[in-house]
C-alpha positions as semicolon CSV with decimal commas, in nm:
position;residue;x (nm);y (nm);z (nm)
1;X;-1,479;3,350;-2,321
2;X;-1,517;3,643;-2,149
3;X;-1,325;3,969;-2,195
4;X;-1,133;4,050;-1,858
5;X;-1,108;4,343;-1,661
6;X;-0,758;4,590;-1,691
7;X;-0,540;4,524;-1,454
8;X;-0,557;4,769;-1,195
9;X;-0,293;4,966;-0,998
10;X;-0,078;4,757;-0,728
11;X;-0,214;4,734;-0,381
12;X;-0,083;4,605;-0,119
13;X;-0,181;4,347;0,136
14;X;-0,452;4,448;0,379
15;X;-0,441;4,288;0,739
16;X;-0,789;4,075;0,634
17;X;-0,639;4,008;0,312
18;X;-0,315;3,854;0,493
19;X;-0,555;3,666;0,709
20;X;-0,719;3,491;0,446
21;X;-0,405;3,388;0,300
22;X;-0,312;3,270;0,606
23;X;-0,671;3,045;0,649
24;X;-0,569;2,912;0,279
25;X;-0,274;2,837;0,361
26;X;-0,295;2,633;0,638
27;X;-0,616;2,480;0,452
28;X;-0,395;2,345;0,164
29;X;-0,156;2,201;0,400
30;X;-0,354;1,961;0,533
31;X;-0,551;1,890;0,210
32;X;-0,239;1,834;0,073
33;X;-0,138;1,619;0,360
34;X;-0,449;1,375;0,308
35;X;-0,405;1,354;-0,090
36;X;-0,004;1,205;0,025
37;X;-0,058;1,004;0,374
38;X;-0,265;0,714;0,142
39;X;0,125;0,669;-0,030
40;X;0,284;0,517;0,215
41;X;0,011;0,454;0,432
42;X;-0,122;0,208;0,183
43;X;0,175;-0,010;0,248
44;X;0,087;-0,104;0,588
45;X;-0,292;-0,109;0,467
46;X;-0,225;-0,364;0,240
47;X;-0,033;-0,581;0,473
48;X;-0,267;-0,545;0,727
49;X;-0,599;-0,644;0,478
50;X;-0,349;-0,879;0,203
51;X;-0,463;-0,661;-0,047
52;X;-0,334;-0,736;-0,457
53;X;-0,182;-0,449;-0,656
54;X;-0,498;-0,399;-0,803
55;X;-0,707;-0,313;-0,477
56;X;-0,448;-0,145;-0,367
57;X;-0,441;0,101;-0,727
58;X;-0,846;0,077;-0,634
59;X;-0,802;0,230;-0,287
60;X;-0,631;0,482;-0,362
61;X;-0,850;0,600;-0,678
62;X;-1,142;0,612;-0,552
63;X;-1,077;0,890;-0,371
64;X;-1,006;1,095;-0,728
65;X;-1,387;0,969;-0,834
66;X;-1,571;1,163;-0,518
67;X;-1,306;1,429;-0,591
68;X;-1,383;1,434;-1,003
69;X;-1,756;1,402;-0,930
70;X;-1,799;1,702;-0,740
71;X;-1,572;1,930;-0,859
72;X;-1,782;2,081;-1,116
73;X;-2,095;2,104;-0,862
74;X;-1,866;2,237;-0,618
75;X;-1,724;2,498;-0,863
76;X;-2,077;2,669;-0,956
77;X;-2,169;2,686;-0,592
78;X;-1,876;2,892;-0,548
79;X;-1,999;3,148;-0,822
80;X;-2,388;3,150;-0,678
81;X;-2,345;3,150;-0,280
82;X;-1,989;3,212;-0,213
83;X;-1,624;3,021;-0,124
84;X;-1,737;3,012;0,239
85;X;-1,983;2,800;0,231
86;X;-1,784;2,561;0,029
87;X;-1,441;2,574;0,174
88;X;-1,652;2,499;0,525
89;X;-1,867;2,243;0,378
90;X;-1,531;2,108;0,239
91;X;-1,320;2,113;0,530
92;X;-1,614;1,953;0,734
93;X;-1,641;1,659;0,573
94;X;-1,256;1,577;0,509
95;X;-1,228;1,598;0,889
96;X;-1,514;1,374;1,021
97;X;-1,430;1,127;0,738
98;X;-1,065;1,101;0,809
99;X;-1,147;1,022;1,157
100;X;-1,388;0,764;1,010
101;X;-1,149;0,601;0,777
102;X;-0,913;0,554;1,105
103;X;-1,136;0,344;1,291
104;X;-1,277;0,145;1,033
105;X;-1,200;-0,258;0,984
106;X;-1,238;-0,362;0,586
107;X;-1,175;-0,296;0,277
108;X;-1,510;-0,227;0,174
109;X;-1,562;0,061;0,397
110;X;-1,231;0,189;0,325
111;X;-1,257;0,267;-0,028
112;X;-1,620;0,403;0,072
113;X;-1,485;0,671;0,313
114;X;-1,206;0,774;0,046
115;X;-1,493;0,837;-0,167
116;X;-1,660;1,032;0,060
117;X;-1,304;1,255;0,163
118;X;-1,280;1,287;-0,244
119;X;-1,598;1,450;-0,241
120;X;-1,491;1,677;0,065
121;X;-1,154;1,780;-0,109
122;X;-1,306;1,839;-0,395
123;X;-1,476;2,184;-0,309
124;X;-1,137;2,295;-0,215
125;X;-0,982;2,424;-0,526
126;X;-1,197;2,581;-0,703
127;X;-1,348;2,746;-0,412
128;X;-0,957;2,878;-0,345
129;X;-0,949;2,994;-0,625
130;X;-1,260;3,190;-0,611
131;X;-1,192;3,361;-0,316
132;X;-0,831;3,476;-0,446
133;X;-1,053;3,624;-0,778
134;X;-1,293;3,780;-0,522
135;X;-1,033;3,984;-0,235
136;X;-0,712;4,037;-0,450
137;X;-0,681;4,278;-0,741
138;X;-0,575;4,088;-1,066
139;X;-0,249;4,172;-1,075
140;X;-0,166;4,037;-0,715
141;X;-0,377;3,685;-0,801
142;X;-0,062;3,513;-0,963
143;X;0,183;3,584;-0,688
144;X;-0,129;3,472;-0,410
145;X;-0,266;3,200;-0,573
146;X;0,128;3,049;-0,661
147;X;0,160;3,091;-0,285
148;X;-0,146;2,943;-0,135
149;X;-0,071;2,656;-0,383
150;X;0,332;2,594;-0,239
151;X;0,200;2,502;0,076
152;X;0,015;2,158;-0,035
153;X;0,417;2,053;-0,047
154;X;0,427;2,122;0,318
155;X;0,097;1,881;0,378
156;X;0,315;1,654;0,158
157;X;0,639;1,696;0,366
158;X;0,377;1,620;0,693
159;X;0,280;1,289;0,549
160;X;0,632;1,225;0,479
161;X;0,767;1,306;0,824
162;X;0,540;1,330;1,116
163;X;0,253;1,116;0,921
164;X;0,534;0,823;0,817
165;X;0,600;0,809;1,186
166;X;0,247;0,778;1,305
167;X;0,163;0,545;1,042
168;X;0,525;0,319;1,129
169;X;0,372;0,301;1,485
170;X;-0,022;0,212;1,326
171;X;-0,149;0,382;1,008
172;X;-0,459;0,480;1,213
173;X;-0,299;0,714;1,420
174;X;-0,154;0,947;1,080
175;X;-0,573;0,965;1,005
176;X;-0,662;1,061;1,374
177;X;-0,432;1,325;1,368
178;X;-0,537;1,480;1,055
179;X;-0,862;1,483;1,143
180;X;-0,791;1,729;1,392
181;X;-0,511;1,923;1,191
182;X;-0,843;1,969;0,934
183;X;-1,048;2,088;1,188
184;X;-0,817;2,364;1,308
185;X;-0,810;2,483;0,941
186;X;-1,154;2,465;0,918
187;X;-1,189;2,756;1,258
188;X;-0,959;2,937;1,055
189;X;-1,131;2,971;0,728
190;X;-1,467;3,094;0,956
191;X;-1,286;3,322;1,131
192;X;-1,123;3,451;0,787
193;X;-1,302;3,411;0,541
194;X;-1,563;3,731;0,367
195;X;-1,881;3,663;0,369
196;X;-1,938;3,770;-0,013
197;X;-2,266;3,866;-0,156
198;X;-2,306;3,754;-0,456
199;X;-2,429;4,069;-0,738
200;X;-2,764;4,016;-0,849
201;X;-2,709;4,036;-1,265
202;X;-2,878;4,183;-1,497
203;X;-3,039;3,939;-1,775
204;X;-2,822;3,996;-2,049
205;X;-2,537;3,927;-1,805
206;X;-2,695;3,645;-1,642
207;X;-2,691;3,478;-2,023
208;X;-2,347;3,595;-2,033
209;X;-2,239;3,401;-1,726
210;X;-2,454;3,098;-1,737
211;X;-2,347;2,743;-1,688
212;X;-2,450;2,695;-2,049
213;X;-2,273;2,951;-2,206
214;X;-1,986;2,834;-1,983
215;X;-1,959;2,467;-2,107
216;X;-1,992;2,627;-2,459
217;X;-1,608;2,768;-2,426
218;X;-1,407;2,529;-2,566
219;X;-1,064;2,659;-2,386
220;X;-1,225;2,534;-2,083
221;X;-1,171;2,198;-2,239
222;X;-0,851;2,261;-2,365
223;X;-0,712;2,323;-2,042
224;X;-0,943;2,042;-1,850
225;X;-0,755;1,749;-2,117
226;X;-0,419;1,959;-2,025
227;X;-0,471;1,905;-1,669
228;X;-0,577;1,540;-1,662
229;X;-0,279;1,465;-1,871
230;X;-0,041;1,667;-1,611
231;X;-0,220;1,543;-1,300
232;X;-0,187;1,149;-1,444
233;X;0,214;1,203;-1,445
234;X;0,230;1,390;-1,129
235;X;-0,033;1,215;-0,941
236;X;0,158;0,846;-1,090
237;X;0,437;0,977;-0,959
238;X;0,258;1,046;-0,590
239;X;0,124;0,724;-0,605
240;X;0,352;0,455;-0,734
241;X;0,730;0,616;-0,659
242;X;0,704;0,422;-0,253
243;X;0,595;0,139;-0,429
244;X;0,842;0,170;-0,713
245;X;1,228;0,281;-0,500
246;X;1,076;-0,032;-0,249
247;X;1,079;-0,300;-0,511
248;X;1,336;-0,204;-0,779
249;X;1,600;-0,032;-0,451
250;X;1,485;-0,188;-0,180
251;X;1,426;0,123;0,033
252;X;1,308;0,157;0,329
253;X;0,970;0,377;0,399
254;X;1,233;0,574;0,620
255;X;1,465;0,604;0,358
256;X;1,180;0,678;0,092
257;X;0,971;0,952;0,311
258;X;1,325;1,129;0,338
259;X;1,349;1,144;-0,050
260;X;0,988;1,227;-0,092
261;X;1,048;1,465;0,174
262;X;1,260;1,686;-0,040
263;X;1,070;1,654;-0,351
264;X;0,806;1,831;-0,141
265;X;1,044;2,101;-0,035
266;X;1,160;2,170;-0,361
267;X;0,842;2,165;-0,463
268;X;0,751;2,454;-0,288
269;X;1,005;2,668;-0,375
270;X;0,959;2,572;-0,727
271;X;0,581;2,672;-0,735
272;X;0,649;3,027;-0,586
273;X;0,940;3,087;-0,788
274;X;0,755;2,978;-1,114
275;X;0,439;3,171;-0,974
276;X;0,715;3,513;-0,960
277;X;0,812;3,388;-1,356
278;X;0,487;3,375;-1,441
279;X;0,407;3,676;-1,344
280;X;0,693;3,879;-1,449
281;X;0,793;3,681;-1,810
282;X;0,529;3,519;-1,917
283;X;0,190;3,649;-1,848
284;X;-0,056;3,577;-2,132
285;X;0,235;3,312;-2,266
286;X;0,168;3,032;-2,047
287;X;0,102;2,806;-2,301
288;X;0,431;2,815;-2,423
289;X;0,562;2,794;-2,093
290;X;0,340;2,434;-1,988
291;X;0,388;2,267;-2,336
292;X;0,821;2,353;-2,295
293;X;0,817;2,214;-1,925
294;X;0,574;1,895;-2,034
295;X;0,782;1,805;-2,342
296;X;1,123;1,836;-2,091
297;X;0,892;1,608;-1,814
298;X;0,817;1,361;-2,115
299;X;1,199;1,270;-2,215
300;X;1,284;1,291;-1,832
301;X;1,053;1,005;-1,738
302;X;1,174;0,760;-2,064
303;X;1,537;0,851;-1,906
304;X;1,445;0,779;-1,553
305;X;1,231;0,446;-1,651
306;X;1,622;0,310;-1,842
307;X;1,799;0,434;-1,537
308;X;1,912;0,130;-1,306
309;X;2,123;0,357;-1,099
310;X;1,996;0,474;-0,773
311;X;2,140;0,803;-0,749
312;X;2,089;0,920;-1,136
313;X;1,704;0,798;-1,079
314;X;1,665;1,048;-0,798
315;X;1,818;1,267;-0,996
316;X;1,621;1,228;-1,316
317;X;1,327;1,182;-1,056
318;X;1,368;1,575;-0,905
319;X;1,368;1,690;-1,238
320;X;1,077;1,551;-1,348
321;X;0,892;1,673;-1,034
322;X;1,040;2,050;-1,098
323;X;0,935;2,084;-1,457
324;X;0,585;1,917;-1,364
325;X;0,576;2,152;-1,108
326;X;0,639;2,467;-1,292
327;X;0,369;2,342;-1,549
328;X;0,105;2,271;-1,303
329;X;0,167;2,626;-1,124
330;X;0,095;2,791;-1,477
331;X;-0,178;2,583;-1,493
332;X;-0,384;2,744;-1,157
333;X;-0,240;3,104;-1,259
334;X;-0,328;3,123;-1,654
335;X;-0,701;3,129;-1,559
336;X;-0,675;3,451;-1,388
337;X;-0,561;3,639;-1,666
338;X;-0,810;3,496;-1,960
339;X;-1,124;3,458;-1,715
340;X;-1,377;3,716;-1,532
341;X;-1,391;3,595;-1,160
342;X;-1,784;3,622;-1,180
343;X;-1,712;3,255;-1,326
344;X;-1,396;3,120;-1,194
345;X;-1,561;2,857;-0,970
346;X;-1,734;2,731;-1,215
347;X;-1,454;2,721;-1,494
348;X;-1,164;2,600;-1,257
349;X;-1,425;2,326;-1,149
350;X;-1,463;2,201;-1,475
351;X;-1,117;2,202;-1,531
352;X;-1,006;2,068;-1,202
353;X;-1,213;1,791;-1,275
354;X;-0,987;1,687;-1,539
355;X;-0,683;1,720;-1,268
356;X;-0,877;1,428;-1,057
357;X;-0,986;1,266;-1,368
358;X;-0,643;1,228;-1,381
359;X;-0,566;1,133;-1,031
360;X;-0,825;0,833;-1,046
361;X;-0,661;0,720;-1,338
362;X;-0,298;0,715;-1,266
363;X;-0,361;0,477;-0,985
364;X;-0,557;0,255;-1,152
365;X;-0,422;0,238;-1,520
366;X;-0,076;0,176;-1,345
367;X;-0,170;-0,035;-1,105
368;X;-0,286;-0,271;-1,408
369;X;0,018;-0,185;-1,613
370;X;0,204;-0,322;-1,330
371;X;-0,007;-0,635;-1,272
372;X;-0,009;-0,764;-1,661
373;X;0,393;-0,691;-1,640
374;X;0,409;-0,935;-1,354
375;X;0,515;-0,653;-1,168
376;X;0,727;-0,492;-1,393
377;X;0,706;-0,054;-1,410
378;X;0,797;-0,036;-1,752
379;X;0,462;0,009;-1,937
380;X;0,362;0,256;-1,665
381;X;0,621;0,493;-1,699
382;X;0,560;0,458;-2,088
383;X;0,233;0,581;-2,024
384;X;0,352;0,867;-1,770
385;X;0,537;0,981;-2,048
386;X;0,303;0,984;-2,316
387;X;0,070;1,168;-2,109
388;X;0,352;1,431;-2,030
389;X;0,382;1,476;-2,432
390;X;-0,010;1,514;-2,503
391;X;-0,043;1,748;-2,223
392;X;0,253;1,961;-2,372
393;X;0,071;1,948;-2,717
394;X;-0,270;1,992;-2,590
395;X;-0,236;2,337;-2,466
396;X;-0,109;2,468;-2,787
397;X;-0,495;2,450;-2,909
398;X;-0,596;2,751;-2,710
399;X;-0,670;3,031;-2,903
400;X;-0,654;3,395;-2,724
401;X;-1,025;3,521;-2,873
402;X;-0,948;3,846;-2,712
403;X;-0,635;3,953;-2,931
């Protein structure tokens, strides 16, 4: 691991630096509005094609597999030729593809194109997060990169609202118009976005910096276990909850896009204020902040899986999403204080990987859970929460080598 630079004096904003914020911003909005649309869109999807619980766990994960393949690729392109050219690349194909996965008839081609859009997303992040390490001093990444990440609850709040709609009317219609929501995002980030040129390195620091030397630090694996342990609860939650308040409730998709609705709002505010908490309480303690919030997410879920009462399970159910939250936030801002940003892409691909590791799993593994409990969500929360616990105690392996 490398030793970081001091953190320098505060700066403020620039205009170019506000723009690019703004291009990220409105980027992870309607990334985060394609990861939630397949939620409730897959009900109507699997009326319309009389698709099991299992194909249904299988259309929604495959998406996480393009997403987990790439991620690392997509992460050391960053470092060698730039964000741009990934967030572009990115954008590009999560627009045409969405369009694509509108207009198409079967199954097969369905879990195809989500493939393909899990490839897309998946130059996203760390690409993000490169281009916060590159145009904002280190003391100012927290704060941006807590921000930029608060807005993939407003994607989630379109899904839930203008994207439920759409998709009441025909599901095709929520993927038409994202296509084109993508695509204005995409003119942004051009318009926006540096054009960095990447330092030609000496040898010794080439060595330094290599992709060898990189998969050699084992706190990159820490955290990539921490985050597909986090991203399985959050990403079950995501997933299944529709499913879940529709056959144990009997709610309505109006009734559950209002609830999920405000999960996203809070969400938002929770990830800038624990971004502002981070910053100000516990930089270089985050550990002890994610494994505290995890082991509080892991009693939550055994409470909400015994709850039978609707109110105390939406309760139980924003709590869990706040303190998942606040751990995922520290998540995205503890690499900028123990890693140089010469290598950020390629570190916070490797560990994003483990976030969509995660992702493809929670669909899946659930989905199954489900099935051989004829339907029941018992063993599935179970394994929510043991995932919460191991993700808690997983993060209390790193070792600072700098002190």
């Amino acid at each position: 691991m490398e030793q970081v630079e001091s953190t320098p004096k505060k700066l403020k904003l620039e205009k170019n630096q506000l723009g690019l914020v703004a291009s990220l911003i409105l980027a992870n909005i309607v990334i985060g509005m394609d990861k939630s649309l397949i939620s409730t869109a897959i009900l109507p999807i699997s009326t319309e094609l009389n698709l099991d619980t299992g194909q249904s766990g299988l259309l929604m994960s495959l998406f996480f597999l393009g997403y987990s393949l790439m991620q690392i690729p997509s992460g050391w392109l960053a470092d060698k030729k730039g964000s741009k050219i990934v967030l572009v690349a990115s954008l590009g194909i999560v627009s045409i593809f969405s369009f694509l996965f509108g207009i198409s008839q079967s199954f097969t081609l369905l879990i195809l194109i989500r493939f393909i859009v899990g490839v897309g997303n998946s130059g996203f992040p760390p690409s993000s997060v490169k281009a916060v390490a590159d145009n904002f001093e280190k003391n100012q990444r927290t704060v941006v990169q807590s921000i930029v990440m608060a807005t993939g609850g407003l994607g989630a709040i379109l899904a839930y609202t203008m994207g439920a709609y759409l998709i009441s009317t025909n599901w095709r219609y929520g993927y038409f118009v994202e296509s084109a929501l993508v695509l204005v995002a995409l003119v942004m980030l051009l318009r926006f976005t540096p054009n960095h040129q990447v330092k030609e390195l000496s040898e010794i620091d080439r060595n330094k910096l290599s992709f060898l030397t990189i998969l050699k630090d084992k706190s990159v694996y820490i955290l990539f276990t921490a985050m597909l342990l986090l991203n399985f609860v959050l990403f079950g939650i995501q997933l299944w909850m529709p499913t879940y308040l529709n056959k144990e409730f009997g709610l309505t998709i109006g009734k559950i896009s209002l609830i999920l609705s405000l999960i996203s709002i809070m969400q938002i505010v929770v990830t800038v204020l624990a971004g502002l908490f981070l910053s100000k309480f516990f930089q270089k303690k985050e550990k002890l902040f994610i494994s505290t919030t995890m082991s509080l997410t892991f009693v939550l879920i055994l409470a909400f899986m015994m709850s039978k009462n609707l109110t105390v399970s939406i309760i139980l159910l924003f709590c869990i999403v706040f303190f998942a939250i606040s751990a995922f936030t520290a998540m995205f801002a503890w690499p900028h204080q123990i890693f140089s940003k010469e290598v950020m892409g390629s570190k916070m691909g490797i560990i994003n990987t483990g976030g969509t590791l995660g992702g493809f799993l929670a669909p899946v593994v659930m989905g199954y859970l489900i099935k051989i409990g004829n339907g029941s969500f018992g063993n599935a929360f179970i394994a929510m929460s043991v995932s919460a616990l191991c993700c808690g105690i997983t993060v209390l392996f790193y070792q600072d080598k700098n002190k």
